[in-house]
C-alpha positions, 0 to 999 in steps of 0.5 A, spaced: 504 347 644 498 353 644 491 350 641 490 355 635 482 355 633 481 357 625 474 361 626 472 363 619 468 370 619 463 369 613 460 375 615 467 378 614 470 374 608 476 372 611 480 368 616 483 368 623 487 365 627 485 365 634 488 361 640 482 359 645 483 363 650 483 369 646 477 366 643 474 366 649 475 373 650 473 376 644 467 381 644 462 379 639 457 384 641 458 390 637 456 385 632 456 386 623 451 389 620 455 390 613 449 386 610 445 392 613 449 396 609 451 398 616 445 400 618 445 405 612 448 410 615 442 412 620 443 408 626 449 404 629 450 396 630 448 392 636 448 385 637 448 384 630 442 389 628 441 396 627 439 401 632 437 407 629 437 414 629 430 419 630 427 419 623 429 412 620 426 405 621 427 400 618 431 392 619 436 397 615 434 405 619 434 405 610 426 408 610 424 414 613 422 415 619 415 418 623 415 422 629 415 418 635 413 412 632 406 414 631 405 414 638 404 406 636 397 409 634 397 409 628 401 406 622 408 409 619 407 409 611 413 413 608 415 418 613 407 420 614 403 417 620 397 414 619 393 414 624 387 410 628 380 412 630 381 416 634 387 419 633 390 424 630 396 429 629 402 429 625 405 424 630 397 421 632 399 424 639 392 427 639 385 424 641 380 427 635 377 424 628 381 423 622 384 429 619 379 433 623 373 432 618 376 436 613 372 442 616 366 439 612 363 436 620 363 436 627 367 430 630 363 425 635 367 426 642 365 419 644 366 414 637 371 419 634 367 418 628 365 424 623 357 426 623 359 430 615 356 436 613 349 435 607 353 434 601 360 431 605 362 424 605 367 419 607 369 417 614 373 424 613 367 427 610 373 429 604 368 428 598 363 433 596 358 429 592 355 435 590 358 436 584 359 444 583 354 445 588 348 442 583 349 448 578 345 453 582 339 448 579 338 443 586 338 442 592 345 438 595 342 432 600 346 427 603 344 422 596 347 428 592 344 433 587 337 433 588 334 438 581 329 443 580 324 441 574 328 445 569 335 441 570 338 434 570 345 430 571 349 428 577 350 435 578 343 439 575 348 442 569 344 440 564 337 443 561 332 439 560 328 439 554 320 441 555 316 435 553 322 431 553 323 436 546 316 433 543 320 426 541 324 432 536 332 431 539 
């Protein structure tokens, strides 16, 4: 009498029948990645996890991927690394400050930090916080527009009035 094991597949959805020898022998290691949705046609099953190809991530190779993997210098937000201090490039491949000080600074080689330009900030030095150049009516400093006497407003655009207009509007 052969000794016949029922092995249900839930993975599967169906039932088999195996002898004990032929279920010793079974090769499990390709796995099922069908829950994965088989790996979402960007990688392939091992063990029962997907493997993907260059260019996609995820528990699935469903999201998209970043070039080389960041470097492992940075984060990988859809598709686009985003790098550590210190790091930089589209693969966070490369030792400068982020996003190159946006050519409003000069990058510090020790603490990859931004030194901004007079009227730049952020750790980008990304942001003007002299709007419009003060209007031509101010000078830019690094607490925003400094006005002439003839001019106020964040960005010395308005005229003032002389002797606050006598009290008349």
């Amino acid at each position: 009498m052969q000794l016949t094991i029922l092995v249900v597949l839930a993975l599967l959805g169906r039932a088999l029948s195996y002898s004990l020898d032929e279920l010793l022998s079974l090769d499990l290691t390709d796995g099922d990645c069908s829950k994965f949705k088989d790996c979402s046609g960007h990688g392939k099953c091992a063990n029962s996890v997907c493997e993907c190809e260059a260019g996609w991530a995820g528990e699935d190779c469903a999201a998209k991927g970043c070039p080389n993997h960041c470097n492992k210098q940075g984060l990988c937000v859809q598709g686009a690394c985003r790098c550590n201090l210190g790091f930089t490039g589209v693969d966070c491949s490369q030792k400068g400050c982020m996003n190159h000080c946006n050519g409003h600074g000069n990058c510090n080689e020790k603490t990859f930090t931004c030194e901004c330009e007079t009227g730049w900030t952020q750790k980008d030095c990304s942001v003007n916080i002299c709007p419009e150049d003060c209007s031509g009516h101010g000078v830019c400093s690094n607490n925003g527009c400094a006005c002439d006497f003839t001019h106020e407003g964040i960005d010395c655009g308005i005229l003032k009035c002389p002797n606050n207009c006598n009290y008349h509007g």
